[in-house]
C-alpha positions in Angstrom: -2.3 -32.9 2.6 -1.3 -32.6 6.0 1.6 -30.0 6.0 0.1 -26.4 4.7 2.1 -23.6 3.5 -0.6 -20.8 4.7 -3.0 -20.3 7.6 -5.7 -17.8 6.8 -7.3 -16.8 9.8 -11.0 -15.2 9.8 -12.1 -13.7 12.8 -15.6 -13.6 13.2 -18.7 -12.2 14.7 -22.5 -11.8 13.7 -21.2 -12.0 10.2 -24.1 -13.5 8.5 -24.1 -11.4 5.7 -20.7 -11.5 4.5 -19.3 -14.8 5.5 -20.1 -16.4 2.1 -18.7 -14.0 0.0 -15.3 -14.3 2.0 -15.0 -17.9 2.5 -16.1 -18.7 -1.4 -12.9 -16.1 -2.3 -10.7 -18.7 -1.4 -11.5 -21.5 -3.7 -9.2 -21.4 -6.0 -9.3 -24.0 -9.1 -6.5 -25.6 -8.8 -7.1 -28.3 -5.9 -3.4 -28.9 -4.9 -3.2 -25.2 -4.6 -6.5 -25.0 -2.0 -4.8 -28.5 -0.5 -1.7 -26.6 0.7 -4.1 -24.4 2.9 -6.0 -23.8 5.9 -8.9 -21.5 6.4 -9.6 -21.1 10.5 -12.9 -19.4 10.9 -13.0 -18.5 14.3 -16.3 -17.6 15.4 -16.2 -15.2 18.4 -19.5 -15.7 20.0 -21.9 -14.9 17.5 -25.6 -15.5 17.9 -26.3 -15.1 13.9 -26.5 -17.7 10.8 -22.7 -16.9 10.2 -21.5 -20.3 11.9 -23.8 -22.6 10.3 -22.8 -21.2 6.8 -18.6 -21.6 7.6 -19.5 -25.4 8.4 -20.7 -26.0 5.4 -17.5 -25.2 4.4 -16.1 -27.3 6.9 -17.8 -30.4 5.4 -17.6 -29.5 1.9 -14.3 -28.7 2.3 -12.7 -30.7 5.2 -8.9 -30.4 4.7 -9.2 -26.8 3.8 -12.1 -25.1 6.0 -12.3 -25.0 10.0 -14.4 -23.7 12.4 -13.7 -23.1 15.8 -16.4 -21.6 18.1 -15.1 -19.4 21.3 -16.2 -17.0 23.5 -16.4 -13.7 22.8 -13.4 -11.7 23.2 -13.0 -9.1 20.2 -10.9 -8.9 17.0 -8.3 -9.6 19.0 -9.1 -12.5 20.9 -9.9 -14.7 17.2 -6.4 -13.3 15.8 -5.1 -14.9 19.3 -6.5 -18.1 18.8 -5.3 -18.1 15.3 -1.8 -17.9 16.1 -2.8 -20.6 18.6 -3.8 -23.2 16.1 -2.6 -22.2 12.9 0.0 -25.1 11.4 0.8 -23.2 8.3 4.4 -21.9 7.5 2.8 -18.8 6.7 0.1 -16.8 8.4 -2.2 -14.0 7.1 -5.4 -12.4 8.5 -8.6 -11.4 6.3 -11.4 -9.8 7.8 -15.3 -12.1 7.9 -16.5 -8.6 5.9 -13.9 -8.5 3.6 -12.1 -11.3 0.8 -9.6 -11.8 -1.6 -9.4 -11.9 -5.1 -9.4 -16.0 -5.9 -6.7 -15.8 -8.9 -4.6 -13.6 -6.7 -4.9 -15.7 -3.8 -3.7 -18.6 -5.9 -0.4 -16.8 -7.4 0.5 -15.9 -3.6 0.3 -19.4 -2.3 2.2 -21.2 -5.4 4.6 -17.5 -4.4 5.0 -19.0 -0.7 5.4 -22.7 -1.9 7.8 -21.6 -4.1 10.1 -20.1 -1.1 9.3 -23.0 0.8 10.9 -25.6 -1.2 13.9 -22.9 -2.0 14.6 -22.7 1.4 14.6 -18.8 1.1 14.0 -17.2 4.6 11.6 -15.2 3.7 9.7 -13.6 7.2 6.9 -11.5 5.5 5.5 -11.2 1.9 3.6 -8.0 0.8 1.0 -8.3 -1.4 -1.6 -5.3 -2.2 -4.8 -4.5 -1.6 -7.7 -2.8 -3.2 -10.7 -0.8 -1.2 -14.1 -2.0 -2.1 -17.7 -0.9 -2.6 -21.0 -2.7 -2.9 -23.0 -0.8 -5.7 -26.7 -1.2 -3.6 -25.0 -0.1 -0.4 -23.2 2.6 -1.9 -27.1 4.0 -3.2 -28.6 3.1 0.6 -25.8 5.3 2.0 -26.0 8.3 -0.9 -22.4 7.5 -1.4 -21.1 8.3 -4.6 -17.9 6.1 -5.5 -16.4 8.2 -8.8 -16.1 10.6 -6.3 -13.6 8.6 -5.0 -11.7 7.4 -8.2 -13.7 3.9 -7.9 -14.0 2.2 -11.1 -17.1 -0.4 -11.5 -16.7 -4.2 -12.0 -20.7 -5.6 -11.8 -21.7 -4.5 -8.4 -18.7 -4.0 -7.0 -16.7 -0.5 -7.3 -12.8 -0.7 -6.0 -9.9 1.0 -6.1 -6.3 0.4 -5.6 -4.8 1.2 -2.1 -3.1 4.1 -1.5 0.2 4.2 -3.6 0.7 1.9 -7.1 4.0 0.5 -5.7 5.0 -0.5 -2.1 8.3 2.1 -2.7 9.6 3.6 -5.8 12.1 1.1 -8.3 10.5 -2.1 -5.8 11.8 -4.9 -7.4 9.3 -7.3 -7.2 10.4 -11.0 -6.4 13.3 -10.0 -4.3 14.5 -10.6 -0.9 15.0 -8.0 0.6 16.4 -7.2 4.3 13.8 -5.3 6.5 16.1 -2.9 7.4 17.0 -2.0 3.5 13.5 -0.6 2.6 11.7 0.5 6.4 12.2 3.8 5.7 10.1 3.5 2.4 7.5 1.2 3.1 4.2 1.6 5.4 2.7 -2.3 5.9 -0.5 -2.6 6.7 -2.9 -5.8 7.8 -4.2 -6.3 4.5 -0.7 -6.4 2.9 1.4 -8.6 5.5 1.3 -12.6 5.2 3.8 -13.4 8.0 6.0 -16.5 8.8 3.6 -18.5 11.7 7.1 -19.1 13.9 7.3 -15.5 14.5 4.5 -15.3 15.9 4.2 -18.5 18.1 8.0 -18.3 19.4 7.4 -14.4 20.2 4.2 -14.8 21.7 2.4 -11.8 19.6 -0.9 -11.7 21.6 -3.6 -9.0 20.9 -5.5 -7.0 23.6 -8.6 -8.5 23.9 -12.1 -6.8 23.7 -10.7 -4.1 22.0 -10.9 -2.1 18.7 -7.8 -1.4 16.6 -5.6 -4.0 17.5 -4.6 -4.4 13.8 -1.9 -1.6 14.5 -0.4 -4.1 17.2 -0.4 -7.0 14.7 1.5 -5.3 12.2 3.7 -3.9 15.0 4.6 -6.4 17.5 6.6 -8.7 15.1 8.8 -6.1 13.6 11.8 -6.4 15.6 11.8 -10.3 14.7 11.1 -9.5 10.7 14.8 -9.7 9.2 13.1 -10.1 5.6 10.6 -9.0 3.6 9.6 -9.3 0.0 7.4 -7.9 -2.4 4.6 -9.7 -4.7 3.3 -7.7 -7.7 -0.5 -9.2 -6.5 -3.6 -7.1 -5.4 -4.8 -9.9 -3.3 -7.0 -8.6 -0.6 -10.2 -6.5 -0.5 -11.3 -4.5 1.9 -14.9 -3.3 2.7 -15.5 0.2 2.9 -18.6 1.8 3.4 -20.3 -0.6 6.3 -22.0 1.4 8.8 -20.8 0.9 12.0 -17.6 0.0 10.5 -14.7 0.8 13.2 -12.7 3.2 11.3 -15.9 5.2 10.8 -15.9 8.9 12.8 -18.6 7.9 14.6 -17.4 4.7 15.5 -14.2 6.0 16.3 -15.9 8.8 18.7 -17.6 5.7 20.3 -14.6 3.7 20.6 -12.2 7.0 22.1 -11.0 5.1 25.1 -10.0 1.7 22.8 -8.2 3.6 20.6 -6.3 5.8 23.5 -5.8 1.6 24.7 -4.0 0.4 21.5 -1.9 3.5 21.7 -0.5 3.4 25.1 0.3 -0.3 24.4 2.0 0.7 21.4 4.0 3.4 23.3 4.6 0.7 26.0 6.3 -1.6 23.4 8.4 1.0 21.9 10.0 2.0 25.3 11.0 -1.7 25.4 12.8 -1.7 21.9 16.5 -2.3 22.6 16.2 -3.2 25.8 13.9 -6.0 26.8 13.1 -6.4 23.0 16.4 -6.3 20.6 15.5 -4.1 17.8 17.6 -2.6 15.4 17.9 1.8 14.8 16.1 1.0 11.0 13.1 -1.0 12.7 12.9 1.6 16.0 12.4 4.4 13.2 9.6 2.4 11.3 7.9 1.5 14.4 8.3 5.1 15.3 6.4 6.1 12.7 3.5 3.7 13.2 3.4 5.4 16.4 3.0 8.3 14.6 0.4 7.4 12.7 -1.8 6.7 15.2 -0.9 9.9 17.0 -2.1 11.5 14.1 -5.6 9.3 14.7 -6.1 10.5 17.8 -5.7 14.3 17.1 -8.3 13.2 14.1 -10.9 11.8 17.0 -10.6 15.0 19.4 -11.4 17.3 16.3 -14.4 15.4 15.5 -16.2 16.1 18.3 -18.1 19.5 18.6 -16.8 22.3 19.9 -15.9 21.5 23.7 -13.8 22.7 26.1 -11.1 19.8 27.1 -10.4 18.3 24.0 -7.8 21.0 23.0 -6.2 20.7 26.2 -6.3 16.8 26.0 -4.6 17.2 22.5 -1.9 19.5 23.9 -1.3 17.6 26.9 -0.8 14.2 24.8 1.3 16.0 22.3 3.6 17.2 24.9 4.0 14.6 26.7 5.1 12.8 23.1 7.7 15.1 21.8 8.9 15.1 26.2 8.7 11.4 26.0 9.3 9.6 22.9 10.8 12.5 20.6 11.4 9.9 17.9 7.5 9.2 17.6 6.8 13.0 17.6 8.9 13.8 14.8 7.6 11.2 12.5 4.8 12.7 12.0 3.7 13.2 8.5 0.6 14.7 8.8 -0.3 17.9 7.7 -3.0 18.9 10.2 -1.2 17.5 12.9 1.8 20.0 11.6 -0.8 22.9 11.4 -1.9 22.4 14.9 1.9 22.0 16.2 3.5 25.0 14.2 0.4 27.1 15.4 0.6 26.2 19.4 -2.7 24.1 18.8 -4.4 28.0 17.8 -6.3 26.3 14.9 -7.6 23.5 16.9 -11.3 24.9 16.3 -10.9 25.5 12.9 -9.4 22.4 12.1 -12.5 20.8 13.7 -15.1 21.9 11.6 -12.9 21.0 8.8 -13.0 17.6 10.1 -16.5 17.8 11.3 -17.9 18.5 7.7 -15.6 16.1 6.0 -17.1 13.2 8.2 -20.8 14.6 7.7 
């Protein structure tokens, strides 16, 4: 079936030991249903067993699977050749060390066929996700996952994301405008499946060779989004748990100067909102608070380090310059240790840190 309703993209890279897992998520019983999609493994440059596995796919599966090899170029850079070659009307990204659930994945595509042949004009669909943990790696890491309200399923311990429902009295099946619900709703990568024209007419492109460019995928197309709705599915499952994993402390200490990256590109795109880029007050104020967010990530790095002289004054310097510069971004904030160090003058900056120092032990 040539035309497809969905492009999943998986970026890739020395994924050897989780690119099965993900790619066999995806083969849903129903063969019209796996007929109307497209799978694009894009291998970044990986020197591991990870290709060879996803062609299998390829040839097992050859109006489904794809693999495209590149050079490498970070998270980004397979996200950006995604958008590049995707053909589906929709458009969602899942991670090579991460899946879906299969029966989930199903009920969202016959969701998206269904407002493809109603003509709806639907931009993005939000679907949840659940975190998940590998029993044996949990024991190899002393991790303890009741601690963390994870129920066990087999191996696997998992959780639901964050809040039950996307806002409260969601009405699940309904188009809604953007601008109705941005003041309620926090989207991230795992939940958005996107309309592909957004993102080819806009040009979204991700920096390249660079961590944490997942808050620039699920930023960049907002001003275009003019409608959302909500699918009562927990179809994506992320990893937790992986050492090395990017959103780890240490790998966050590691990757400081990315992270500092993805923020001033961030703050670069919201001083273009109603100017080069027509944006709406509703969609300034959500994007705002994305901002905010990872404001709130940074202050979280700087604590994590030990005690060193700088990293207060770096904190108050890039605080100040925020409430001087983008006041909207500064009071969005939400979180409480960011509050404690603002209402304090940045006093408990110390304290705070061995907080966060032990938490991340």
């Amino acid at each position: 079936m040539d035309h497809k309703v969905l492009s999943v993209v998986v970026p890739m890279y020395q994924a050897e030991a989780y690119i099965e897992r993900c790619l066999d998520s995806f083969l849903v019983s129903e063969p019209k249903v796996l007929a109307r999609v497209e799978i694009l493994v894009i291998d970044d440059g990986g020197t591991d067993g990870a290709a060879a596995i996803a062609q299998t796919y390829a040839e097992k599966y050859p109006d489904s699977y794809k693999v495209f090899r590149k050079e490498n170029g970070g998270h980004g850079s397979g996200i950006n050749y995604g958008i590049e070659h995707a053909k589906g009307t929709y458009f969602k990204v899942v991670d090579a060390d991460d899946w879906v659930d299969t029966e989930a994945f199903g009920t969202l595509v016959k969701g998206l066929e269904r407002l493809e042949g109603s003509k709806t004009d639907v931009d993005v669909v939000y679907t949840g996700f659940r975190w998940v943990l590998e029993g044996g790696q949990a024991e190899r890491q002393g991790l303890v996952p009741e601690r963390q309200g994870m129920k066990r399923t087999g191996s696997i311990f998992e959780r639901r994301a964050e809040s039950g429902e996307p806002f409260q009295s969601v009405v699940y099946g309904k188009l809604y405008s953007f601008d109705e619900v941005a003041d309620c709703i926090y989207m991230k990568m795992h939940h958005m499946t996107i309309r592909t024209k957004i993102l080819k007419e806009h040009a979204i492109r991700l920096d390249e060779h660079c961590y944490y460019v997942d808050m620039q995928f699920i930023t960049f197309p907002i001003p275009y989004v003019k409608t959302i709705c909500f699918l009562d599915e927990s179809v994506y499952r992320y990893r937790i748990g992986v050492q090395g994993q990017s959103v780890a402390i240490k790998s966050m200490q590691r990757n400081e100067e990315n992270y500092n990256r993805v923020i001033r590109s961030l703050l670069g795109f919201y001083s273009g909102l109603g100017t080069r880029i027509p944006c709406s007050e509703e969609k300034r104020r959500y994007i705002a608070a994305l901002i905010a967010r990872m404001a709130a990530g940074k202050a979280k790095i700087l604590l994590s380090f030990p005690k060193a002289d700088g990293r207060v004054r770096e904190w108050r310097a890039f605080d100040e310059m925020l409430k001087a510069e983008y006041p909207a971004v500064y009071k969005a904030n939400h979180n409480l240790a960011l509050s404690l160090l603002r209402v304090t003058r940045y006093r408990l900056f110390d304290c705070l840190g061995v907080y966060v120092r032990r938490l991340y032990s």
